[in-house]
C-alpha angles and dihedrals in degrees: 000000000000116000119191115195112192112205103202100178081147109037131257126259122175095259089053097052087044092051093042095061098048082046081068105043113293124141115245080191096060094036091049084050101049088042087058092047087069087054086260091138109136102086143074116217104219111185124174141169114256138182108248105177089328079312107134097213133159113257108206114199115176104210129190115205130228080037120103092211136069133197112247086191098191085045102048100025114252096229129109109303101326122138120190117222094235130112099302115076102180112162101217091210084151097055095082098072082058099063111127141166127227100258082056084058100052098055096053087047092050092043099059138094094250129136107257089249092045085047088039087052096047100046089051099053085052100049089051095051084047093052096049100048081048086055087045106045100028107253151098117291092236088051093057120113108222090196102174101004084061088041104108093258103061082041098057082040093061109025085040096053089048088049089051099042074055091059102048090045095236115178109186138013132217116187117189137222105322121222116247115206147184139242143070132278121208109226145157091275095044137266110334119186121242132289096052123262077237100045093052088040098056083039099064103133096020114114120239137206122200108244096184093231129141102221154047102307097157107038113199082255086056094036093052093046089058099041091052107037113014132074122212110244148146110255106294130238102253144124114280101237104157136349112211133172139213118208121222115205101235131074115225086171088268126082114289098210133112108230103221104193114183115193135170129242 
């Protein structure tokens, strides 16, 4: 039985689990395949190694050509319409042709080429994205406007990272303590305080430690991979098979990587 832990000292966005799980093994090729299979054809998937601290991790960036713009998720929050006030100052003018529903989603999810765990997974992580901005916002789940997170890059983040936890066979996912962490996010609605109304929201039950950092360490992405698919849990007693990392795009002074470990019970 696979095992997947995810160490997220320094949070989880979609781009870092993606890029987690092709750190340990799983095929951008097949993923990119199975993503156009769904009529998700208007991106190019670039991953590359990068140094994070002396850290060797995998960097995902979701591009569309013929823009001159690409989403950096764990940068500009890859949640519906919100913009963080960092570096990085892209105007997503783009984002708005991208605007879906759930019912949109699953669709796209249901007509692809995927394995039935890989389509199961997929589905879940949206419906509960999808539960948790209707909480937040006061509406029906199949009213909701996923904005960004419909946009083609949380898409390819999801979709992309159940398509890859299909690949590696994994059968079950810890997650530890996750980091809790201070600030504020601009978005439509107004200035939130970190974490995200969503975030929190999908993370009702999940222990958190302070970090003491000033920024968006979980993303909604992060939050609903983790509501739908993963267990809390102290490091489990397995077997060590791989050690892979997922790199975020913002620097809080401490490395800004998901550590994926998959083991073997």
């Amino acid at each position: 039985m696979k095992i997947l832990y995810w160490d997220t000292f320094a949070g989880i966005s979609g781009d870092m689990a993606l890029g987690s799980l092709i750190a340990l093994g799983a095929d951008p090729g097949i993923i990119v395949n199975q993503l156009h299979s769904m009529g998700l054809t208007e991106f190019v998937l670039d991953v590359r190694e990068r140094q994070v601290h002396g850290i060797k991790a995998t960097d995902i960036n979701v591009e569309i050509p013929g823009q001159n713009l690409e989403y950096d998720n764990h940068e500009d929050h890859d949640h519906h319409e919100h913009e963080h006030e960092h570096d990085h100052k892209h105007k997503h003018d783009y984002e708005h042709n991208h605007n879906r529903r759930l019912p949109d989603i699953r669709k796209m999810i249901i007509s692809g080429d995927l394995s039935e765990r890989a389509r199961m997974n997929a589905l879940k992580v949206f419906n509960v994205l999808a539960e948790a901005e209707a909480n937040i916002h006061g509406t029906t789940i199949d009213e909701v406007h996923f904005h960004e997170v419909g946009a083609v890059d949380s898409l390819v983040d999801i979709v992309g990272t159940c398509i890859a936890l299909d690949q590696l066979d994994i059968d079950s996912i810890k997650v530890s303590t996750l980091p809790w962490s201070h600030g504020f996010v601009k978005c439509a609605h107004g200035t939130l305080p970190l974490p995200a109304p969503a975030s929190l929201m999908l993370l009702k039950g999940f222990k958190f430690r302070d970090s003491g950092i000033t920024g968006e360490l979980i993303t909604p992405t992060g939050a609903a991979l983790i509501r739908a698919l993963a267990e809390q849990s102290t490091f489990p007693e397995m077997a060590l098979l791989n050690v892979g990392y997922g790199s975020g795009k913002n620097d809080y002074g401490i490395p800004s990587l998901l550590r994926a470990v998959l083991g073997d019970i």
